[in-house]
C-alpha positions in Angstrom: 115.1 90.9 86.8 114.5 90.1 83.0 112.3 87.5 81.6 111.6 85.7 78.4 108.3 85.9 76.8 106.9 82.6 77.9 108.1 83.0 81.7 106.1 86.5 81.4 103.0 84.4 79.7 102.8 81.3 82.1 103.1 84.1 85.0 100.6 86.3 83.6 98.5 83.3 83.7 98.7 81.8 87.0 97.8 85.2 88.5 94.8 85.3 86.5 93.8 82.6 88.2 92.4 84.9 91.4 91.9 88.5 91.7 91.6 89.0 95.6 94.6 90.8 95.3 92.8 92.9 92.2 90.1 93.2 94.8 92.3 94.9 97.5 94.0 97.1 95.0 91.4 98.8 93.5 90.0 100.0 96.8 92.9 101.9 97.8 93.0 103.9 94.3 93.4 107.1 95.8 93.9 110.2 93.5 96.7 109.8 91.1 98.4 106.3 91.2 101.6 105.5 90.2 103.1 101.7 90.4 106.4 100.5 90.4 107.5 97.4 88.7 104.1 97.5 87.1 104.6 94.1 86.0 102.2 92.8 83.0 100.0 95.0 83.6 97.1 93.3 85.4 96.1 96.2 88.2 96.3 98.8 85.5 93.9 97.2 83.0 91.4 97.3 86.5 91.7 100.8 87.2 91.5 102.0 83.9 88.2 100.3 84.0 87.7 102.3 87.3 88.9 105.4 85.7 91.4 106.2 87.8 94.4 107.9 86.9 97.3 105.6 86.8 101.1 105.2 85.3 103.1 102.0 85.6 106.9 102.2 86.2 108.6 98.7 84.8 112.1 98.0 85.3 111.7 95.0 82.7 110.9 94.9 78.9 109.2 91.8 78.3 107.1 92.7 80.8 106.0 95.6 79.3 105.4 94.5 76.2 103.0 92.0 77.7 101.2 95.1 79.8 100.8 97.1 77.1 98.8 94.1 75.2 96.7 93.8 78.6 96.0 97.4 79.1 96.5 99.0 76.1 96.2 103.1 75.9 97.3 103.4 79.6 100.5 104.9 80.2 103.7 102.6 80.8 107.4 103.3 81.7 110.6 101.2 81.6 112.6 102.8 84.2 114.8 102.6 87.5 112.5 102.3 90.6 115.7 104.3 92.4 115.0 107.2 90.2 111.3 108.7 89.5 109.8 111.8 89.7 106.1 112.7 89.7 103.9 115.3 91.1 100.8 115.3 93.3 99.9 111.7 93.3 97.5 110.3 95.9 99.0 107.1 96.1 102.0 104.8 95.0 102.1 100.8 94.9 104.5 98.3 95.0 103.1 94.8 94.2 104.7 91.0 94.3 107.7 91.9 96.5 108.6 94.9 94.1 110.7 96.9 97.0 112.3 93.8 98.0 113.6 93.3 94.2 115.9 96.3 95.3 118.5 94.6 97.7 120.4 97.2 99.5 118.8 99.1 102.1 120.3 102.8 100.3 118.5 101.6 97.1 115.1 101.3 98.7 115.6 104.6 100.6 115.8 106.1 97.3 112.7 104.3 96.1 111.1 105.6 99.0 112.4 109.2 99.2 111.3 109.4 95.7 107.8 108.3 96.4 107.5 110.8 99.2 108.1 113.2 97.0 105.7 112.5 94.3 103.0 112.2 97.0 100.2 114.8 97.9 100.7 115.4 101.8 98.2 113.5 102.7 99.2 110.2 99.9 100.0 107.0 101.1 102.5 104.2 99.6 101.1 100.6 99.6 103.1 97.8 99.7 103.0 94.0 99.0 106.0 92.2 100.5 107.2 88.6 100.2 107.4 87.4 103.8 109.9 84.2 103.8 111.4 84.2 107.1 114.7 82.5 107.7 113.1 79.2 109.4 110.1 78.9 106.4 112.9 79.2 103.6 115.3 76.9 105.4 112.6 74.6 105.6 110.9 75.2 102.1 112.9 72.6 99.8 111.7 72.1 96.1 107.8 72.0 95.9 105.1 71.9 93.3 103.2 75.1 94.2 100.6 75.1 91.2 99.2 73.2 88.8 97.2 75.4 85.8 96.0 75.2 82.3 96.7 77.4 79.6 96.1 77.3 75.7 94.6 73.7 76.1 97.8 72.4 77.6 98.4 71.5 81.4 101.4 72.9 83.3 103.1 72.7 86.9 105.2 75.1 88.6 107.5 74.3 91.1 108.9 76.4 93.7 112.5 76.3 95.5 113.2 79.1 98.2 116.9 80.0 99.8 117.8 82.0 102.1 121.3 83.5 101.6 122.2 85.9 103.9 119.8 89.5 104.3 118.6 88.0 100.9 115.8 85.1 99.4 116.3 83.7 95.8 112.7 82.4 94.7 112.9 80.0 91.5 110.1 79.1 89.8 110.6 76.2 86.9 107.9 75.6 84.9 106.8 71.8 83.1 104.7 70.7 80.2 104.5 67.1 80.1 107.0 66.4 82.0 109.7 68.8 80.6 110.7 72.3 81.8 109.9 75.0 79.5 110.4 78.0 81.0 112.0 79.0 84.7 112.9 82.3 86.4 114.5 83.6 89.7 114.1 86.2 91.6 116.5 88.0 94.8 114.4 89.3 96.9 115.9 91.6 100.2 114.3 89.7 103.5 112.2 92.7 105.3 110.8 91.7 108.5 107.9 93.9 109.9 110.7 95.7 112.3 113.0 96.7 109.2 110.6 97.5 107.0 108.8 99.9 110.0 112.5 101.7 110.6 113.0 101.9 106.8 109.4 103.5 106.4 110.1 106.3 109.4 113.6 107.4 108.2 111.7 107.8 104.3 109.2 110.1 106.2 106.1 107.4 106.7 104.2 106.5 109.2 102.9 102.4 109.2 99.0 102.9 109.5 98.0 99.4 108.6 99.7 96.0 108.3 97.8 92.7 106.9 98.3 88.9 106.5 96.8 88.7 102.8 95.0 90.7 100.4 91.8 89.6 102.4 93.1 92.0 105.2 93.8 88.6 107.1 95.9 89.2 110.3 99.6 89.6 109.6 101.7 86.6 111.2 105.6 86.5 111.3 105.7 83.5 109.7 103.0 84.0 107.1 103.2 84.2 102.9 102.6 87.7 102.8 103.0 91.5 104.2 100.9 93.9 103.1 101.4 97.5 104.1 99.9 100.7 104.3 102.0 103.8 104.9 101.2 108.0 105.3 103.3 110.6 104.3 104.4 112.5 107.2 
């Protein structure tokens, strides 16, 4: 996925807007953290301030320009979440779906495999999933999902989901007065807790705990959200 500058910004924003998920992050900094698809650099400007060690992974350049402006000094990487390597790390995260941006189940068996490698024996990979099921997407038409300020101007994202076969296209459009100024789509690979548990054994993790939301909210099938928490076995 690449993005322009003011898709990145007006993203960057909206997220700013809570930090539950900042919340839930930063308590399961374990040892050395590595994230992938690190995004515009949000967690990493936290656990700097925690003083943990950490090193973001980014796929995309725009939005590593942007992380670098939000955490800057902390070490950032544009490469290929298929292909990492990195020693004795406590634990690796995946936030806002970033597995699921890797569509073919051998891709995120690399991502995986690679993780387990990097990881201490006791580490852990923690993952935030997209959880559209094939009922909510069918039935989740064009919607206006937020409404924000930024810079003194007033702007509304709306939200369109698809399913399309074992995959879910998420497009956000973006309006100022009106008009659209900036839009973006996403494929994201549809995981259900089942696939996601086989995926996790045959990359040589064990599912220790599953929630709803960053709040630790029960998981439900047909929720926004999986959250994960896996051990290297």
């Amino acid at each position: 996925m690449e993005v322009d500058e003011l898709s990145v910004e007006l993203l960057d924003a909206e997220r700013a807007l809570h930090d539950d998920d900042l919340r839930y992050w930063g308590t399961r900094a374990r040892g050395k953290v590595l994230e992938l698809g690190s995004g515009t650099g949000r967690l990493a400007a936290l656990l700097r301030r925690q003083a943990v060690w950490y090193v973001g992974l980014e796929p995309s350049a725009a939005m590593l320009d942007r992380a670098r402006r939000n955490a800057p000094g902390v070490p950032f990487m544009r490469g290929d979440l298929r292909r990492f390597a990195a020693r004795g790390l406590g634990a690796v995260f995946s936030l806002y779906g970033g597995l699921q941006a890797l569509l073919s189940r051998e891709d995120r068996a690399r991502c995986l495999a690679c993780a387990r490698e990097s990881l201490v024996a006791d580490g852990c990979v923690v993952l935030d999933l997209e959880n559209h099921s094939p009922r909510a997407a069918a039935s989740a038409p064009r919607r206006l999902a937020r409404e924000f300020d930024l810079g003194g101007k007033r702007f509304s994202r709306f939200e369109t989901i698809r399913r399309e076969g074992g995959a879910v296209e998420l497009k956000w459009e973006w309006y100022h007065a009106g008009k659209p100024v900036a839009a973006l789509t996403r494929r994201l690979a549809a995981l259900d807790r089942r696939t996601l548990e086989m995926e996790l054994r045959e990359a040589g993790f064990e599912l220790f705990a599953i929630f709803g939301d960053w709040r630790e909210g029960i998981f439900a099938e047909r929720g926004p959200r999986m959250v994960v928490e896996a051990a290297r076995v």
